[in-house]
C-alpha positions, 0 to 999 in steps of 0.5 A, spaced: 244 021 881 236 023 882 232 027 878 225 029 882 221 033 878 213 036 878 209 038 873 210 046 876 218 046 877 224 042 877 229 041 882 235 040 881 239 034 884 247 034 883 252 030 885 254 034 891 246 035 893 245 029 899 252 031 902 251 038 902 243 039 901 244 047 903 248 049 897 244 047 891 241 054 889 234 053 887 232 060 884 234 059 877 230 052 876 225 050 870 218 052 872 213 046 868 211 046 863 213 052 859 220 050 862 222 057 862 227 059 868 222 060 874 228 066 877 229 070 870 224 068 865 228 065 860 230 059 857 232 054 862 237 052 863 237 060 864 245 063 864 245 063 871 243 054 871 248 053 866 254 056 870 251 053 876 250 046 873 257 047 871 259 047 877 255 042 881 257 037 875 264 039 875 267 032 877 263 027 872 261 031 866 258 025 862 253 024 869 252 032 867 250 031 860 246 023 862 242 028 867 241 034 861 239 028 857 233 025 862 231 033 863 231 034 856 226 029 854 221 031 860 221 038 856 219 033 850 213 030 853 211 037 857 212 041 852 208 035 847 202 037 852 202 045 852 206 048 846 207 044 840 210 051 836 215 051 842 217 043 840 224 044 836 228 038 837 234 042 834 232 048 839 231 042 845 238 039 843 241 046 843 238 048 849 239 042 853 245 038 850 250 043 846 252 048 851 256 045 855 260 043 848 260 049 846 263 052 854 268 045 854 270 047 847 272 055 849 275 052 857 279 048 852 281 054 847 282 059 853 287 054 856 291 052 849 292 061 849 294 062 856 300 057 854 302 057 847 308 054 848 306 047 850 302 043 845 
């Protein structure tokens, strides 16, 4: 994995980045130092971004979370910088290293209901 970032954006480097470069949505990335979704404003990582990382990472989900840890420790230093008020490491935390618990946890449960005969 490879993370390149400036101090005005993040580009988003996924396993599947180098053997497909053509693919990997650039639109919906964090815009630095804010990091807030350069496309629609929001937070990032933005719904879209989620979705996205999901599935560029869909084959090795710890490299996700290592790859949203490291993001997520750029934001600290950034957001350091800038805006202290914005500085919640339980909001960082949930922005960058819950959600995809909480979308494991809801595919888990989806899957569980679709066939309540198995255990």
């Amino acid at each position: 994995m490879e993370l390149r970032s400036t101090r005005d954006e993040v580009v988003r480097f996924t396993p599947r980045h180098t053997a497909h470069a053509g693919q990997i949505s650039l639109i919906h990335i964090a815009s630095r130092p804010g990091w807030n979704c350069r496309e629609c404003g929001t937070e990032w990582p933005c719904e879209t971004a989620k979705v996205e990382i999901t599935s560029d990472w869909s084959d090795d989900r710890i490299g996700m979370c290592v790859y949203l840890a490291t993001l997520m420790y750029e934001a600290i230093d950034d957001l350091l910088e800038c805006d202290a008020e914005q500085l919640s490491p339980p909001d960082l935390y949930r922005r960058f290293l819950r959600w995809p618990d909480h979308a494991a946890e809801t595919e888990a449960m989806a899957r569980h209901s679709a066939s309540p005969g198995e255990p």
